[in-house]
Structures are given as structure tokens and as C-alpha cells.
N, C-alpha and C positions, 0 to 999 in steps of 0.2 A: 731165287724166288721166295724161298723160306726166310732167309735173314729180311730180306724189304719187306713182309707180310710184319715178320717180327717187330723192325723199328717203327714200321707205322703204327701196329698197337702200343706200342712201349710210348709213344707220342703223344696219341690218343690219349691213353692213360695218364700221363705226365701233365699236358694240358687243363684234362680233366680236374685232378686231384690239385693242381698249382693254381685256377684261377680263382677259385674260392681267399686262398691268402692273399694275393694280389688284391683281391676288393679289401679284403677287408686284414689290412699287413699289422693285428694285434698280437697275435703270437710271436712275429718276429720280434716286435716290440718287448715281448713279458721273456723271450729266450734270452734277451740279452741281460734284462735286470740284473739273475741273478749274479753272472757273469760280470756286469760294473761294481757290485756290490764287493765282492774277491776285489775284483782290484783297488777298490776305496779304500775297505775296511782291514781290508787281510794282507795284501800285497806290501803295503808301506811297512809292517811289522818285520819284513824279511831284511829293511834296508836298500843301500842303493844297490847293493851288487846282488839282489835277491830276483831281481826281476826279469833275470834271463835263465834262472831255475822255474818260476815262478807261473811264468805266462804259458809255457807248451805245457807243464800241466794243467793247465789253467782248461786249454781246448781240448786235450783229450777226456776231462771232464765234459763240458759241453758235449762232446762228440758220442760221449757213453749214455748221459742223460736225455742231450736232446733226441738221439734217434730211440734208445730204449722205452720209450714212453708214445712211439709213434703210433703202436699198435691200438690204443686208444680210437683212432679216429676209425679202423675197420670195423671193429664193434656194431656202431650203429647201424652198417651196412650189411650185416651180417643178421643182425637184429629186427632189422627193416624188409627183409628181405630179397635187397639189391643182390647182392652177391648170389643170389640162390639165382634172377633171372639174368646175371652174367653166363650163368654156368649154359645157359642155351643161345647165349651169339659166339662168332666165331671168333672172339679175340683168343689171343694165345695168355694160357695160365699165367706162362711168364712173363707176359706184357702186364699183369696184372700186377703182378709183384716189382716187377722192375719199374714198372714207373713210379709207383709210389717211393720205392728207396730212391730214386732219381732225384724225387722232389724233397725228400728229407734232405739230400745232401747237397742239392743246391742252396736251402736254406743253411744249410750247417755254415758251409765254403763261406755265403756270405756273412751270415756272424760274426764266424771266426776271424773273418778280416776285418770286418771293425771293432773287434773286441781288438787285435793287435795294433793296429792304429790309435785307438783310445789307449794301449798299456803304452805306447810312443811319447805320451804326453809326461807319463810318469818316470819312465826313465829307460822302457824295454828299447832293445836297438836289433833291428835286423834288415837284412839288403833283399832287394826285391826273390834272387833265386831263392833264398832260406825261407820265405813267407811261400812262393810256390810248392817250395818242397815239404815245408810244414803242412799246409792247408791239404796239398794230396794226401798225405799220410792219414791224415784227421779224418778226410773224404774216404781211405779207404776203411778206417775203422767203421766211421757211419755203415755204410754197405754191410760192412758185417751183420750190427748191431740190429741193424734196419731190420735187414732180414729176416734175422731170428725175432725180432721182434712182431712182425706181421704172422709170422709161423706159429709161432703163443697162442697171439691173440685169436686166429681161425681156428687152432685147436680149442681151446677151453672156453671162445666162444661168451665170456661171462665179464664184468667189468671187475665186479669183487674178484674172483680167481685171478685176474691179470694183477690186478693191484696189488695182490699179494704175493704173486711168481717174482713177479718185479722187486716187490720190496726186502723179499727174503734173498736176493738172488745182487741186488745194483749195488747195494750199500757196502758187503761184506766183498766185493769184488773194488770195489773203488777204494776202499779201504786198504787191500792188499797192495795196492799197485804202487804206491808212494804217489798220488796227484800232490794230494797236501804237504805232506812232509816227509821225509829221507827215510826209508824202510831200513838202511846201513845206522840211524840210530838207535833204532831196538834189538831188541835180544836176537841172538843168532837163530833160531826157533822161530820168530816171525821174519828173518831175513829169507829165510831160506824157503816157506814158506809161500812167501811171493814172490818165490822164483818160477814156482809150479804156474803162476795168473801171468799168460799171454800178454793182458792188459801192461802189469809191470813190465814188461822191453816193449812193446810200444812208446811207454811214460819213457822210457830212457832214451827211445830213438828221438822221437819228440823235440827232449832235451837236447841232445847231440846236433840237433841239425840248426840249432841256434849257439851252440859252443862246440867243442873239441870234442871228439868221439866217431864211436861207429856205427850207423844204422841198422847194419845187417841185419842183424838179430831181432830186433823190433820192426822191420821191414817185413819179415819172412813171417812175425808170427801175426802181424794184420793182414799178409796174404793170406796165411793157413786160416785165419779168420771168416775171412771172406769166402776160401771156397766153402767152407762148413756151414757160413750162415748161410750163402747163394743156395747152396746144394740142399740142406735142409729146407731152407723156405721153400724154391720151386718142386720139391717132394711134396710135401705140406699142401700147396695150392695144387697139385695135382690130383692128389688123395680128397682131399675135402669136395674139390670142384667134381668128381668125378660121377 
């Protein structure tokens, strides 16, 4: 009885937060920009055999950015007062928080696919299991990201605070991970470095699942991702809502 109370708010909420984009599908539109821009400007610089390095970094970026930034849209709600007269209907905390990451990463999934589809034109090549097994992986980083990112933003509650947790916290993490370029060409000191950023084997499984390699390791650490972000967030909405 508890799971069907659960998925029908996680539904509720999904619906909720998803039909505003559906009217009005300009963010999907502005998430991809930057995303065709890498592949115009940036991707051809790699050559032909760069675009199967090139493109799973390409969505684990997307995946870091576009859900890291979600927390923005709770703000107003939190500001407005919504979220203060949630806290007296019976939906479940966690319906609250899951549905929004739900709708993050449905939007992600879909990007991502035609972000790979658009790198098709250029020269990326992969078979429909590798695009499944990619896009999940991507999906599961989003959840993570999502999450800890709704957790932020209901803690500190502020847009200036968020924008600056974000900014001191997304850059120097995306940086470590090798999205743009090979972390094995700099000094041993920043290689090893970014062995510590989970982020980095993710980018390598990423990789792997479009060339030769082994996922495990970047599997296991967007798992451990995810429960930390899941687990922190639905703490988060429990505390604040309470």
C-alpha cells in the first residue's frame, strides 16, 4: 500500500513539474545549444578518430551541468511559499524529490539522444545497445546530481548562495574528470588527483561503453553516487519539510 501511495505521488509530482516544459519545450531547446556548439566548434579539432573519445564526454558533461543547475527551479517555490503549504498535504517527502529528478532525467535521456544522433552526422558511431547503455549510465549520474542538487538549493534556500555552491563546487569537478581532455596528459599530481573525482571513472566508463574497456568502476561509482545523492536529498526534504 505504501509503494502505490509512493508512485502515485512521485507521478503527481512528475506530471506536475513536466507539463510546464511540455508547453513551453525552451529549455530543452537552450540545453542542447551548448551541447551542438562542442560538437561544431570543438569536436572537429579532435579529428576523425576523436569522436568516439569525444561524444560520452561530451554527455557526462550535459549530465553534470544540466541536472546541477536544477535546483534553481525550487527556489521560487520555496520563496513563494509553495513548498511551505506542501508540507501540510499528504504527499510523501520523497515523492517530492523523486519526481522532480525523474523529470530532470527524462529531459537529460532525451538530449542526450539527439545530441548522439546529431554527433552521427559527424562521424560518432555506435549500435543501438551502446546508446542504451550510455544514456543509462548518464541517467544514473543525473539522479545523483539531481538530487544533491534539490538538497542545496532547500538548504541555503537563496539564489546568490546556490550560484555560488554551484560555481565554486561544478567547474573544478568537471575539470578534474578529463570530459574535455585526457587527465594521463598532465603531470602525475593532477593525474592522480582525479582519480580521487568519482566523476573521472564515470568519464572513463562513458568512454568504454562506446570503445574497448571496462565499466565497472565508473558503474559502481555513479551507483555510490546515487545512493549518497538519493540518501542526502530524501534526508534534506525530510528535515526542512518537517
Amino acid at each position: 500500500m505504501l509503494s502505490k501511495t509512493l508512485l502515485r505521488d512521485t507521478w503527481l509530482v512528475f506530471v506536475r513539474v513536466m507539463l510546464p516544459v511540455l508547453r513551453n519545450p525552451v529549455a530543452i531547446v537552450f540545453g542542447l545549444a551548448q551541447p551542438l556548439l562542442y560538437l561544431g566548434l570543438f569536436g572537429p579539432l579532435l579529428g576523425d578518430t576523436g569522436w568516439q573519445w569525444f561524444v560520452p564526454g561530451l554527455l557526462v558533461q550535459m549530465a553534470l551541468f544540466g541536472t546541477a543547475y536544477a535546483g534553481f527551479s525550487l527556489l521560487p517555490e520555496v520563496r513563494t511559499g509553495v513548498m511551505e503549504r506542501l508540507r501540510v498535504t499528504p504527499v510523501s517527502r520523497i515523492a517530492l524529490l523523486v519526481g522532480r529528478v525523474g523529470k530532470d532525467v527524462v529531459l537529460l535521456v532525451v538530449q542526450g539522444l539527439l545530441i548522439m544522433l546529431a554527433a552521427m552526422l559527424f562521424g560518432f558511431r555506435a549500435t543501438p545497445g551502446e546508446i542504451l547503455l550510455g544514456l543509462g549510465l548518464v541517467a544514473l549520474l543525473g539522479v545523483a546530481i539531481g538530487a544533491l542538487s534539490y538538497a542545496i538549493a532547500l538548504k541555503v534556500k537563496l539564489e546568490y548562495v546556490f550560484a555560488s555552491v554551484l560555481s565554486s563546487t561544478i567547474v573544478p569537478v568537471m575539470l578534474l574528470s578529463g570530459v574535455l581532455l585526457p587527465m594521463s596528459n598532465g603531470p602525475q599530481w593532477l593525474y592522480w588527483l582525479s582519480r580521487i573525482n568519482p566523476l573521472a571513472h564515470v568519464v572513463d566508463a562513458e568512454r568504454s561503453i562506446f570503445n574497448t574497456g571496462s565499466i565497472l568502476l565508473g558503474l559502481t561509482s555513479a551507483s555510490a553516487l546515487v545512493l549518497v545523492g538519493v540518501f542526502y536529498g530524501v534526508r534534506t526534504f525530510h528535515r526542512e519539510s518537517a
